[in-house]
PDB file with one MODEL, atoms N, CA, C and O in Angstrom:
MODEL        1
ATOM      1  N   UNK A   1       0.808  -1.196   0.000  1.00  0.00           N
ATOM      2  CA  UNK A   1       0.000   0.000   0.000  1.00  0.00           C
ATOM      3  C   UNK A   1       0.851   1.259   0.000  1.00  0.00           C
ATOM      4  O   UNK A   1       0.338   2.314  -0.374  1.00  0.00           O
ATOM      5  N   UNK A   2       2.091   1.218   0.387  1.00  0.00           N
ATOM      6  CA  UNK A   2       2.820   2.280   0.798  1.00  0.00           C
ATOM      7  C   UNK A   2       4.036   2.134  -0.064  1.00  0.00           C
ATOM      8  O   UNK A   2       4.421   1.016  -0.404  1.00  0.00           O
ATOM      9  N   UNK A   3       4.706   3.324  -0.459  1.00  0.00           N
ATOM     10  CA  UNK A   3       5.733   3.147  -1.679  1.00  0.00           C
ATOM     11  C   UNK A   3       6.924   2.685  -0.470  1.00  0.00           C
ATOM     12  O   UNK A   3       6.601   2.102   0.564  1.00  0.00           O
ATOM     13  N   UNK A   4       8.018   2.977  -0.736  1.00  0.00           N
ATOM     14  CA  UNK A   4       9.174   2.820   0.108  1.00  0.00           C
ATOM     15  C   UNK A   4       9.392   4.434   0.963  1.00  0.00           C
ATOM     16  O   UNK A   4       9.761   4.709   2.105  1.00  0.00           O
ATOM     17  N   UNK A   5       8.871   5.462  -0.474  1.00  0.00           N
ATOM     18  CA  UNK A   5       9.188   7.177   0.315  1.00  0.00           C
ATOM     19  C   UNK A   5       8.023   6.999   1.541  1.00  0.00           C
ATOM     20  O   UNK A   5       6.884   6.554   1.401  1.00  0.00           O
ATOM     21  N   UNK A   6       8.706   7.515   2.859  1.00  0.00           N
ATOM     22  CA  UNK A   6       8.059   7.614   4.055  1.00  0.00           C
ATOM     23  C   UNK A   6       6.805   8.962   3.803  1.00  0.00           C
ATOM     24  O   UNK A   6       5.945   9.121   4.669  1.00  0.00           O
ATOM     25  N   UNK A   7       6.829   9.720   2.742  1.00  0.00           N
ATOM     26  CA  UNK A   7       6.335  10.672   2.467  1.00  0.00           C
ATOM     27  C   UNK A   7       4.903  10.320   2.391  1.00  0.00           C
ATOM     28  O   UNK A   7       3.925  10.854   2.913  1.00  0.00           O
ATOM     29  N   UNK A   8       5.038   9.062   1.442  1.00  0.00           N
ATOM     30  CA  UNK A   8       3.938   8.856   1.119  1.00  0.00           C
ATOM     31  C   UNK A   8       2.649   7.862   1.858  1.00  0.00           C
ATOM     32  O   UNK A   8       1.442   7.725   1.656  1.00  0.00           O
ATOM     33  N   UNK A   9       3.323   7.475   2.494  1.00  0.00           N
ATOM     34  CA  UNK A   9       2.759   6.083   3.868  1.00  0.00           C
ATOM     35  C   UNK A   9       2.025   7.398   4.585  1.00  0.00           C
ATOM     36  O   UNK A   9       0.845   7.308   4.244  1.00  0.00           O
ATOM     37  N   UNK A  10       2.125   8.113   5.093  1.00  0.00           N
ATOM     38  CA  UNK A  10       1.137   9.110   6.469  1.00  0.00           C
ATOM     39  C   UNK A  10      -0.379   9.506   5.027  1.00  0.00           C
ATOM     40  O   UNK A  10      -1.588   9.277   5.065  1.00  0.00           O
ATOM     41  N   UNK A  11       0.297  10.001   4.205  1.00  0.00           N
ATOM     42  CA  UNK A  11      -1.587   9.939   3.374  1.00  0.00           C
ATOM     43  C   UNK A  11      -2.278   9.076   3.427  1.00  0.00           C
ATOM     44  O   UNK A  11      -3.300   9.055   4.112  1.00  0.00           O
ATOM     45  N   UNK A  12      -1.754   7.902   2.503  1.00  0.00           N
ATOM     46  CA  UNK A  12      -2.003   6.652   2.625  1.00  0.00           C
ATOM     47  C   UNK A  12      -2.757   5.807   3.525  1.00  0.00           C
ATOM     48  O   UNK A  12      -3.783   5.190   3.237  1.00  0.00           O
ATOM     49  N   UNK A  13      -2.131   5.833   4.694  1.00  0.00           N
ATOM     50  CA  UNK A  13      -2.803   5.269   6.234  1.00  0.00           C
ATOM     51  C   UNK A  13      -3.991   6.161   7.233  1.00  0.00           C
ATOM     52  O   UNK A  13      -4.686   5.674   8.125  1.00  0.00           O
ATOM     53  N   UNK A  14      -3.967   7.555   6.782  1.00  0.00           N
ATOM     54  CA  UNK A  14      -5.153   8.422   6.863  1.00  0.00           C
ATOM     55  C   UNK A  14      -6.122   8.190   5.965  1.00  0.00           C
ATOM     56  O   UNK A  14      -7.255   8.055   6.426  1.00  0.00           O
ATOM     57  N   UNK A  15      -6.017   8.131   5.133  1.00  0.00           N
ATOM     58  CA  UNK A  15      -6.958   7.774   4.012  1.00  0.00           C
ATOM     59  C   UNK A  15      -7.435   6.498   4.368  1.00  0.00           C
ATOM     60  O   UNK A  15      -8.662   6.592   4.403  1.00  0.00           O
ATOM     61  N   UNK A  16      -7.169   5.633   4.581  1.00  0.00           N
ATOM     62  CA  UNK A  16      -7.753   4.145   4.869  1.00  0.00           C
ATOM     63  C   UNK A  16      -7.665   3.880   6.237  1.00  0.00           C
ATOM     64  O   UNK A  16      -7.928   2.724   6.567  1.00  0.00           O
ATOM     65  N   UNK A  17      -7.301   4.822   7.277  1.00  0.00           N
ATOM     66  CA  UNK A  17      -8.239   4.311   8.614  1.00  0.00           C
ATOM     67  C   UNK A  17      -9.272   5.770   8.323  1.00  0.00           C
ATOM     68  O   UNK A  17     -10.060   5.739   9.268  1.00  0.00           O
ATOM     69  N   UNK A  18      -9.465   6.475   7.829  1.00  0.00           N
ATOM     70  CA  UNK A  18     -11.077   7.306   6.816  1.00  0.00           C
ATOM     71  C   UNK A  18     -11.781   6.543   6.708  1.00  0.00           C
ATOM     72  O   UNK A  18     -12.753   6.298   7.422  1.00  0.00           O
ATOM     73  N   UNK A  19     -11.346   5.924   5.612  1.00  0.00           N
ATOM     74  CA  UNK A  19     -12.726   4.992   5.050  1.00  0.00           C
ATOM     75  C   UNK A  19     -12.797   3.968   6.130  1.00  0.00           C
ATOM     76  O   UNK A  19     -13.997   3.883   6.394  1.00  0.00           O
ATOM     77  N   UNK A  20     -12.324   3.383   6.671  1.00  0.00           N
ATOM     78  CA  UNK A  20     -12.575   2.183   7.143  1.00  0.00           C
ATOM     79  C   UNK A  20     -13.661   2.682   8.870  1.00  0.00           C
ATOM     80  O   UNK A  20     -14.242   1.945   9.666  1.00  0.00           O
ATOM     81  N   UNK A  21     -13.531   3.997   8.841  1.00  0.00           N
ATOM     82  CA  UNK A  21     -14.040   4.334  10.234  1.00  0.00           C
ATOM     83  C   UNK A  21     -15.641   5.198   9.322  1.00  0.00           C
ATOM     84  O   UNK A  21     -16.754   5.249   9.846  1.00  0.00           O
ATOM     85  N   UNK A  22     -15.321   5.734   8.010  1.00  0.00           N
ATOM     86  CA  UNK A  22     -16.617   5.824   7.788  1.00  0.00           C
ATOM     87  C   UNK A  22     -17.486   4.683   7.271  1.00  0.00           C
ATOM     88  O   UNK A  22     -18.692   4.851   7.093  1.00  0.00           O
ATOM     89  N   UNK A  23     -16.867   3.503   7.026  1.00  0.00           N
ATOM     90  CA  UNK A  23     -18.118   2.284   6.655  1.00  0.00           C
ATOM     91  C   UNK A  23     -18.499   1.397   7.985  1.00  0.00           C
ATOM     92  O   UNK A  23     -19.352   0.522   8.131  1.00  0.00           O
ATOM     93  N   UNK A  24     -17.370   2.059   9.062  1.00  0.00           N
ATOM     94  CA  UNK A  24     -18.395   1.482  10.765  1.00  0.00           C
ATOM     95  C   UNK A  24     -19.676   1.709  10.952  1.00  0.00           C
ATOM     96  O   UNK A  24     -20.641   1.046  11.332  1.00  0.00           O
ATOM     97  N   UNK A  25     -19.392   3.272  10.448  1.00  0.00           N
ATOM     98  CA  UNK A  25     -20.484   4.053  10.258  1.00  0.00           C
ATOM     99  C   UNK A  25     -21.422   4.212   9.766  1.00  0.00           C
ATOM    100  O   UNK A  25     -22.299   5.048   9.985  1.00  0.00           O
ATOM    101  N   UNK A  26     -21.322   3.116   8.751  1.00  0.00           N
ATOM    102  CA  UNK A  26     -22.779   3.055   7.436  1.00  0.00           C
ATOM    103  C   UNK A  26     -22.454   4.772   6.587  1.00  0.00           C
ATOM    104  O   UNK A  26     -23.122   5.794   6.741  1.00  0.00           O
ATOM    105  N   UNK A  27     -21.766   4.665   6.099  1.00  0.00           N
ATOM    106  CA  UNK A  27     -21.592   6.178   5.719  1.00  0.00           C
ATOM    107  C   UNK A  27     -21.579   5.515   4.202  1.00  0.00           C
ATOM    108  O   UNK A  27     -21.452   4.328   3.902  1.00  0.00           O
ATOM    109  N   UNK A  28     -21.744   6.628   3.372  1.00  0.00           N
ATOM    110  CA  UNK A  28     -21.715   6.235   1.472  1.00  0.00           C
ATOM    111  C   UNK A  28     -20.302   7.232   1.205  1.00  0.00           C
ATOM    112  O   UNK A  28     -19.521   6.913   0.309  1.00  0.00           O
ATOM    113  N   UNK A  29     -20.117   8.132   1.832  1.00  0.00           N
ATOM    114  CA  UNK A  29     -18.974   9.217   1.401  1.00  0.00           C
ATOM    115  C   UNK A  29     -17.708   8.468   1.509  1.00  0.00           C
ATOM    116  O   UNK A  29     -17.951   7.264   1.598  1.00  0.00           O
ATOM    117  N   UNK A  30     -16.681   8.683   1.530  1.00  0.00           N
ATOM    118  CA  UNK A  30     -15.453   8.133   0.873  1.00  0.00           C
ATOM    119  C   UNK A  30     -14.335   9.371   0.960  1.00  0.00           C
ATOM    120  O   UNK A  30     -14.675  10.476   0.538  1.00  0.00           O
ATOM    121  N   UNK A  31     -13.041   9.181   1.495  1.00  0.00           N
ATOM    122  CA  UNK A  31     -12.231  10.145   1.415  1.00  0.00           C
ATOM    123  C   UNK A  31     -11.390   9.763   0.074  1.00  0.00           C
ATOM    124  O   UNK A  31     -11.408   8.581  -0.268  1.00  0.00           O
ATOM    125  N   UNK A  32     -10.888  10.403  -0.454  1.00  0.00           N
ATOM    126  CA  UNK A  32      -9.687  10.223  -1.643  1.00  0.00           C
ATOM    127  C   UNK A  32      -7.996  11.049  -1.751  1.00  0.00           C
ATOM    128  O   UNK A  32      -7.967  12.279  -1.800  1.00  0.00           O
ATOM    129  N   UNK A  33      -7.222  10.574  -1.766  1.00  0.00           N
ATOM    130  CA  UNK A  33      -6.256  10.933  -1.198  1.00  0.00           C
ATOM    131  C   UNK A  33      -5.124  10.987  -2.509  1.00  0.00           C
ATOM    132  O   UNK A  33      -4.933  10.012  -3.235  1.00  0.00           O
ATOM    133  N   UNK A  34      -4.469  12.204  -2.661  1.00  0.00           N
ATOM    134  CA  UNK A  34      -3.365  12.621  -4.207  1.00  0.00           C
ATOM    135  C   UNK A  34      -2.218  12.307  -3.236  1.00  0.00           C
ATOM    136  O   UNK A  34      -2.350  12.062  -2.037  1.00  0.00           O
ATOM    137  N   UNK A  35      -0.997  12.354  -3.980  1.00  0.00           N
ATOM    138  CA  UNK A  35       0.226  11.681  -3.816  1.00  0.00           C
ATOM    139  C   UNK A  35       1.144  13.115  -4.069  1.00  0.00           C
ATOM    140  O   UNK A  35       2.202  13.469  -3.548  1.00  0.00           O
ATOM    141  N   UNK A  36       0.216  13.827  -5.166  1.00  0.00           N
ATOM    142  CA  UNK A  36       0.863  14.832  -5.958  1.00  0.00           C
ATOM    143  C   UNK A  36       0.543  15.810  -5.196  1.00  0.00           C
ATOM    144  O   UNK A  36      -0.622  15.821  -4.798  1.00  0.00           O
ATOM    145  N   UNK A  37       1.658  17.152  -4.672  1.00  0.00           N
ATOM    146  CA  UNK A  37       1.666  18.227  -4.296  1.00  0.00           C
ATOM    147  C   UNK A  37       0.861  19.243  -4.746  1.00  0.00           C
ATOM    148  O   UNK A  37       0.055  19.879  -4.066  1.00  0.00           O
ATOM    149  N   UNK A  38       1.175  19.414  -6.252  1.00  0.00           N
ATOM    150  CA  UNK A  38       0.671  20.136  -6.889  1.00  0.00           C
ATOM    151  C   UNK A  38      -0.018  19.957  -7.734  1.00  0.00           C
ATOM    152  O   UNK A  38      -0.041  18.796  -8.141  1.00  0.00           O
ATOM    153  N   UNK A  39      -0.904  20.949  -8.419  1.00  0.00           N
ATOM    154  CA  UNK A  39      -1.563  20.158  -9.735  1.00  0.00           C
ATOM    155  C   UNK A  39      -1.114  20.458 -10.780  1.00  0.00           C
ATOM    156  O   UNK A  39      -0.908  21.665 -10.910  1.00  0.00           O
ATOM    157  N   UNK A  40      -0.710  19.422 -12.145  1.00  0.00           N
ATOM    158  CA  UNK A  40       0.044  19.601 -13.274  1.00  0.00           C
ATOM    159  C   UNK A  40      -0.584  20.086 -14.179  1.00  0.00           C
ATOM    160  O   UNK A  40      -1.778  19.880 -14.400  1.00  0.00           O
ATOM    161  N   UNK A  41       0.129  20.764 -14.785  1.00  0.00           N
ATOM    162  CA  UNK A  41      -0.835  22.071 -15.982  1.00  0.00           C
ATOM    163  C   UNK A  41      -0.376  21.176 -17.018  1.00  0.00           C
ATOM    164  O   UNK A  41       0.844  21.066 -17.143  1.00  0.00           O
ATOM    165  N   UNK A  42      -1.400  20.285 -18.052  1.00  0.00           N
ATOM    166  CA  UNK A  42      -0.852  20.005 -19.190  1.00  0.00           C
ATOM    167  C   UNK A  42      -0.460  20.876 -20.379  1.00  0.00           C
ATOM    168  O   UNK A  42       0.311  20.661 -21.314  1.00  0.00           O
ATOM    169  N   UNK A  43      -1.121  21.785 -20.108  1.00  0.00           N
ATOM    170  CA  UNK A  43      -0.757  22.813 -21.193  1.00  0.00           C
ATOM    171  C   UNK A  43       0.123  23.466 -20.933  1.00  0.00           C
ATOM    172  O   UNK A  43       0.153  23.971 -19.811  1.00  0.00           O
ATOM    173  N   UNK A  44       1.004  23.669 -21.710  1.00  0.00           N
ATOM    174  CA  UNK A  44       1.989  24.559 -21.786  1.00  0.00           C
ATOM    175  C   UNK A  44       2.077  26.009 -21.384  1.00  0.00           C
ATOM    176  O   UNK A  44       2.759  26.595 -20.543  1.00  0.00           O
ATOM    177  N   UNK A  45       1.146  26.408 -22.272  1.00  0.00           N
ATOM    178  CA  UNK A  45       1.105  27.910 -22.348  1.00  0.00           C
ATOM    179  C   UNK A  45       0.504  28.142 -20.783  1.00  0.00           C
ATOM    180  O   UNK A  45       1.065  29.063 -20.189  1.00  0.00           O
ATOM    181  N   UNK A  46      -0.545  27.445 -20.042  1.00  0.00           N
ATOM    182  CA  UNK A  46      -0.987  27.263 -18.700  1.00  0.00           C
ATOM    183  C   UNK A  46       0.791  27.956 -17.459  1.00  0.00           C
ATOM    184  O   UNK A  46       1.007  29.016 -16.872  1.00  0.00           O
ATOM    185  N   UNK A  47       1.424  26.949 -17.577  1.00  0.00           N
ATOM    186  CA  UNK A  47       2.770  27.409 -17.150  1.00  0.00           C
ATOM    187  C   UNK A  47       3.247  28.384 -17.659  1.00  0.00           C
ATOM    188  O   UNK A  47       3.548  29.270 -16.860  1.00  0.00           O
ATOM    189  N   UNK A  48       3.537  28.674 -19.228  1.00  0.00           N
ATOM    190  CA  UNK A  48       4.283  30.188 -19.211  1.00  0.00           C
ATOM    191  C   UNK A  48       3.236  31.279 -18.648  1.00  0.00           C
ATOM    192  O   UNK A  48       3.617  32.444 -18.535  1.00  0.00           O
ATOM    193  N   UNK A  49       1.999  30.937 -18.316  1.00  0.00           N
ATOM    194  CA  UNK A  49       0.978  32.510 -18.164  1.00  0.00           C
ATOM    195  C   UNK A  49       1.946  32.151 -16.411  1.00  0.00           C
ATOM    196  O   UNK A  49       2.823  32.883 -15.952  1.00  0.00           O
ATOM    197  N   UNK A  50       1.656  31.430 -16.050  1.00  0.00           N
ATOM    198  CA  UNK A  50       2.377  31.347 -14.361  1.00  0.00           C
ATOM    199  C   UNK A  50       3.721  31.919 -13.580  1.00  0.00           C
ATOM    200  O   UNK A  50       3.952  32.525 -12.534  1.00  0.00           O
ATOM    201  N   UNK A  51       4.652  31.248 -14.954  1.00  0.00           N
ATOM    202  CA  UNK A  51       6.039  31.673 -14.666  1.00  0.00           C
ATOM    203  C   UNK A  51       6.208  33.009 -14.743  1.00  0.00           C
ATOM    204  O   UNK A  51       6.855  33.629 -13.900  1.00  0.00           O
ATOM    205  N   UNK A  52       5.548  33.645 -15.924  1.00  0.00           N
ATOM    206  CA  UNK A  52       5.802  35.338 -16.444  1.00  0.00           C
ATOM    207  C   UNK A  52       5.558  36.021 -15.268  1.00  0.00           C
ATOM    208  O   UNK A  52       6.266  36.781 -14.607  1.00  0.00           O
ATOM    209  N   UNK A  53       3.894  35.423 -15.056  1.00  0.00           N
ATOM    210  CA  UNK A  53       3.075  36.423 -13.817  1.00  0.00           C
ATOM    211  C   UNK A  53       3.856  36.126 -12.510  1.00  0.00           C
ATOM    212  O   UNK A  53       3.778  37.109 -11.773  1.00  0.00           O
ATOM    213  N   UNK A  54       4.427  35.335 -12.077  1.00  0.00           N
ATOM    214  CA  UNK A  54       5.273  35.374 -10.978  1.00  0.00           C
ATOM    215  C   UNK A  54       6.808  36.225 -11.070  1.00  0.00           C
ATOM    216  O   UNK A  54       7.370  37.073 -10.377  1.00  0.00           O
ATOM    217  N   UNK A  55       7.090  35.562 -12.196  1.00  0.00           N
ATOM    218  CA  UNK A  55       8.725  36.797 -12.478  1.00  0.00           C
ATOM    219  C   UNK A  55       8.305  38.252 -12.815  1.00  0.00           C
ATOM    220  O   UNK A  55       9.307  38.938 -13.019  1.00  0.00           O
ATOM    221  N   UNK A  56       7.373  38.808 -12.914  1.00  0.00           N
ATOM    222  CA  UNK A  56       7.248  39.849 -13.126  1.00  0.00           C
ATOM    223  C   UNK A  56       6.478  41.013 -11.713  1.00  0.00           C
ATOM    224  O   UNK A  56       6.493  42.211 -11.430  1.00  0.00           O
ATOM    225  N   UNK A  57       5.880  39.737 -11.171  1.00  0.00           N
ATOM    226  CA  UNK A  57       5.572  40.103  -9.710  1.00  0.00           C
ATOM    227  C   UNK A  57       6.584  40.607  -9.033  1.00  0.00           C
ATOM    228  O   UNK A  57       6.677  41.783  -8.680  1.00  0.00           O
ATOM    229  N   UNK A  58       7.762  39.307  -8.730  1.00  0.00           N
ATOM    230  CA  UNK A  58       9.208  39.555  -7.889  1.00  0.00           C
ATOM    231  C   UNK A  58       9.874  40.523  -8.543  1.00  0.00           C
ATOM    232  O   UNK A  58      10.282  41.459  -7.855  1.00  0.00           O
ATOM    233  N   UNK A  59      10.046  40.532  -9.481  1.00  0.00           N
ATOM    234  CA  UNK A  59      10.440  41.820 -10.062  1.00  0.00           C
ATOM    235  C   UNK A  59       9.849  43.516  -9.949  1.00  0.00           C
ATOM    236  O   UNK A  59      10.493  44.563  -9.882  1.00  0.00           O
ATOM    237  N   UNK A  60       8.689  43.324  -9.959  1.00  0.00           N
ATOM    238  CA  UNK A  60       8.113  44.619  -9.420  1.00  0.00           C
ATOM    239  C   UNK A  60       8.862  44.616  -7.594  1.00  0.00           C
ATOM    240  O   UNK A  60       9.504  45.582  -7.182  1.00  0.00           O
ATOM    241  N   UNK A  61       8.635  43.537  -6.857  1.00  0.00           N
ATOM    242  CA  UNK A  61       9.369  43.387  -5.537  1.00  0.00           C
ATOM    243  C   UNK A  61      10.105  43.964  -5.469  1.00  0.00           C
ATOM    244  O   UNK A  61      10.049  45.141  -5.113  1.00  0.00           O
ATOM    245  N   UNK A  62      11.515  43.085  -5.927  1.00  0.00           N
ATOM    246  CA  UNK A  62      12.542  43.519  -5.954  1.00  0.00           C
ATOM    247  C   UNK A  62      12.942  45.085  -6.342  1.00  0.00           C
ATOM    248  O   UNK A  62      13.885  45.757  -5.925  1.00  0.00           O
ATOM    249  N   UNK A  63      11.868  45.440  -7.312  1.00  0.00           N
ATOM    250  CA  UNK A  63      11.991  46.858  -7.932  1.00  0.00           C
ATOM    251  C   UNK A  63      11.903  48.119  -6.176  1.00  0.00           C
ATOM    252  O   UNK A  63      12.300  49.268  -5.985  1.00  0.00           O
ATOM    253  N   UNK A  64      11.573  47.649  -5.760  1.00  0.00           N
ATOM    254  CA  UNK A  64      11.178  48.204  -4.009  1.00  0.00           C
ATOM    255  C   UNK A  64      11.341  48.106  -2.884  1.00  0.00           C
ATOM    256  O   UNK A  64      10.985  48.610  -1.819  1.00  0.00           O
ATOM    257  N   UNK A  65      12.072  47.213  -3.352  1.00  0.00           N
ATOM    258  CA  UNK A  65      13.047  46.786  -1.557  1.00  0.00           C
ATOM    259  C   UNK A  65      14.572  47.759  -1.609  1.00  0.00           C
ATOM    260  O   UNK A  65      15.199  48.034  -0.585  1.00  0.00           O
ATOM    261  N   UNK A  66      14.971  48.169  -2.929  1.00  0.00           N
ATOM    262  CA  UNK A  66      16.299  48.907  -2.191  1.00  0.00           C
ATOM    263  C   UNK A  66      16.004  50.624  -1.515  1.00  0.00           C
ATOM    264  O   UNK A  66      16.453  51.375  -0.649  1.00  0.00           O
ATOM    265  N   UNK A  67      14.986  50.588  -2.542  1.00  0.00           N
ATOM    266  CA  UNK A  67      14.657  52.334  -1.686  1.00  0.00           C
ATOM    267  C   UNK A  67      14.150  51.846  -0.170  1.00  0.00           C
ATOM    268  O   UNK A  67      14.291  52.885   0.475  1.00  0.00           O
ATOM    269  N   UNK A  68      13.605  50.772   0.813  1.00  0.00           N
ATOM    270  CA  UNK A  68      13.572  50.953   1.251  1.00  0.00           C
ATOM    271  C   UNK A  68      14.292  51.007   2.211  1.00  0.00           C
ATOM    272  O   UNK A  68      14.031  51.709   3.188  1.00  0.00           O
ATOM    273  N   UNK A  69      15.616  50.075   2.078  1.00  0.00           N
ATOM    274  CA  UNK A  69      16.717  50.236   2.537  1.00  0.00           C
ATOM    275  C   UNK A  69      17.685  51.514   2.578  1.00  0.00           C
ATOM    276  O   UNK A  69      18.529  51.646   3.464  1.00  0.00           O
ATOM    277  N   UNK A  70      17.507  52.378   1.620  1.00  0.00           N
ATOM    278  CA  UNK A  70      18.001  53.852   1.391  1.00  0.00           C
ATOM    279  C   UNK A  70      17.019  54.453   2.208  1.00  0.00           C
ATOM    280  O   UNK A  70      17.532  55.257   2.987  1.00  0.00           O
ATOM    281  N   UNK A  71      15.774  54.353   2.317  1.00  0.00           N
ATOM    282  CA  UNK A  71      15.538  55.574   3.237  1.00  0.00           C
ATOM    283  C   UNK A  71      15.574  54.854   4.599  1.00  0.00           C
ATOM    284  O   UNK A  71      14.790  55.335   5.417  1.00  0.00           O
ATOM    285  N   UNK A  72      16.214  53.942   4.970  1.00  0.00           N
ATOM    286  CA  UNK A  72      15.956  53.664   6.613  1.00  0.00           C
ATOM    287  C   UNK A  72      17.515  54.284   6.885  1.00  0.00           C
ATOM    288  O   UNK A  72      18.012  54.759   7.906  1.00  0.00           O
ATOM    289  N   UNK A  73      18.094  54.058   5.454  1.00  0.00           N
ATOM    290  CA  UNK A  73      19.819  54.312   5.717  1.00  0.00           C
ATOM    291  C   UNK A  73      19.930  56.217   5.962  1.00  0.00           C
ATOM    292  O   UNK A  73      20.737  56.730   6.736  1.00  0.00           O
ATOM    293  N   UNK A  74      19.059  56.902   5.221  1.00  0.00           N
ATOM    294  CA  UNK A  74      18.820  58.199   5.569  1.00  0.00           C
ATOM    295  C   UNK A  74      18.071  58.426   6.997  1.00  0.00           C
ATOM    296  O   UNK A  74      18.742  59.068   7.804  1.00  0.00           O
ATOM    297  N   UNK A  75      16.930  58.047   7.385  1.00  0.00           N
ATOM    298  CA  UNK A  75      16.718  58.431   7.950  1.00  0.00           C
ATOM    299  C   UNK A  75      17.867  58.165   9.801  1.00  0.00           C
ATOM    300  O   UNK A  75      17.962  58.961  10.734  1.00  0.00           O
ATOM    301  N   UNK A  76      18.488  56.821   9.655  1.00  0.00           N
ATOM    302  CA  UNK A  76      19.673  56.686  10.651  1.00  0.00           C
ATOM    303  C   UNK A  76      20.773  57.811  10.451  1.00  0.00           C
ATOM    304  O   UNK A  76      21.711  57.786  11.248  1.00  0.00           O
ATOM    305  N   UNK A  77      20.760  58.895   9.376  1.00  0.00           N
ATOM    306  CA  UNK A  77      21.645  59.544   9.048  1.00  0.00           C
ATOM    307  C   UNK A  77      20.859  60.934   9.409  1.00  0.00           C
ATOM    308  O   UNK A  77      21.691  61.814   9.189  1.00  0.00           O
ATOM    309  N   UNK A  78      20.001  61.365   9.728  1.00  0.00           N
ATOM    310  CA  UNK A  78      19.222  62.524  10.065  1.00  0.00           C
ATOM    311  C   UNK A  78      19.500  62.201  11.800  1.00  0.00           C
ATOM    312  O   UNK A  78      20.193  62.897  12.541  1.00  0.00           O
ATOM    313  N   UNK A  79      18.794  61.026  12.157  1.00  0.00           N
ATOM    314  CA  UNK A  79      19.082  61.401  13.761  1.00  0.00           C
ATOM    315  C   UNK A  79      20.220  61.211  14.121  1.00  0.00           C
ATOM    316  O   UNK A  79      20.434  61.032  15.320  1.00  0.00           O
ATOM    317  N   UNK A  80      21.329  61.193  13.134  1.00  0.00           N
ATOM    318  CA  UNK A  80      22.443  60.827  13.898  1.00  0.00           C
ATOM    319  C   UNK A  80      23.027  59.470  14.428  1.00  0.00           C
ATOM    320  O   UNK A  80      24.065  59.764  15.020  1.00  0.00           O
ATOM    321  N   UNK A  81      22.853  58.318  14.470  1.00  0.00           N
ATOM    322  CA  UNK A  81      21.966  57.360  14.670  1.00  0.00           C
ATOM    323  C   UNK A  81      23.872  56.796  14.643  1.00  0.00           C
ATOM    324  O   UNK A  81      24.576  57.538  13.958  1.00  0.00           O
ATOM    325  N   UNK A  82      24.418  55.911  15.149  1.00  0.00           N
ATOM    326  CA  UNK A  82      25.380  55.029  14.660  1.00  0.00           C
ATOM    327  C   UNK A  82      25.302  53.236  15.149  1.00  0.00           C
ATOM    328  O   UNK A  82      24.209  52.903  15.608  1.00  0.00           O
ATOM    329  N   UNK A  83      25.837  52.688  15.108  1.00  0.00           N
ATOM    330  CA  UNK A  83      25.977  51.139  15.936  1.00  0.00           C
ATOM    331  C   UNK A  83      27.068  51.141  16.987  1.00  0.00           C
ATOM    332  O   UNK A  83      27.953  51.958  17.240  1.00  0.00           O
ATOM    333  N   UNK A  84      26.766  50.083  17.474  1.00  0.00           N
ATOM    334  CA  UNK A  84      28.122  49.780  18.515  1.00  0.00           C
ATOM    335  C   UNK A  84      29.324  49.051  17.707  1.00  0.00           C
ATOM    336  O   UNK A  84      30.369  48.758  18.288  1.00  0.00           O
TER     337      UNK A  84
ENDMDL
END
C-alpha cells in the first residue's frame, strides 16, 4: 500500500483508517487521497501565463526593496543614529 518514500505512507494510512471508520459508520462518502503536491498544468502555455506572472511580480518586488533600505539608511543619518 505504501511506496518505500516515508512521504507517502502518512496519506495513505489516513486515508484508509477514513474509510474504514466511515463504513463502521454506514456512511456512502469516501475520502480520496493525491500523492501529488501540486496540480500539473498540461498545457503549456498554462505554465508560461504562471512563470511570467510570478517573475514579473518579484520583479516589481525587488523593484522596491532597495529604496527601502536607502531611506531607513537616511533616515539613521538625520538622527544621527550610529551602531556599537
Amino acid at each position: 500500500m505504501c511506496s518505500p518514500e516515508p512521504i507517502n505512507c502518512f496519506p495513505v494510512l489516513v486515508n484508509i483508517l477514513s474509510n474504514a471508520f466511515l463504513r463502521l459508520f454506514n456512511s456512502t462518502a469516501h475520502f480520496r487521497v493525491w500523492s501529488e503536491v501540486f496540480y500539473r498544468a498540461i498545457n503549456s502555455e498554462i505554465k508560461n501565463y504562471i512563470f511570467f506572472g510570478l517573475l514579473s511580480y518579484l520583479l516589481v518586488l525587488a523593484a522596491g526593496l532597495p529604496p527601502l533600505f536607502a531611506m531607513s539608511s537616511v533616515e539613521d543619518y538625520k538622527v544621527k543614529s550610529t551602531s556599537c
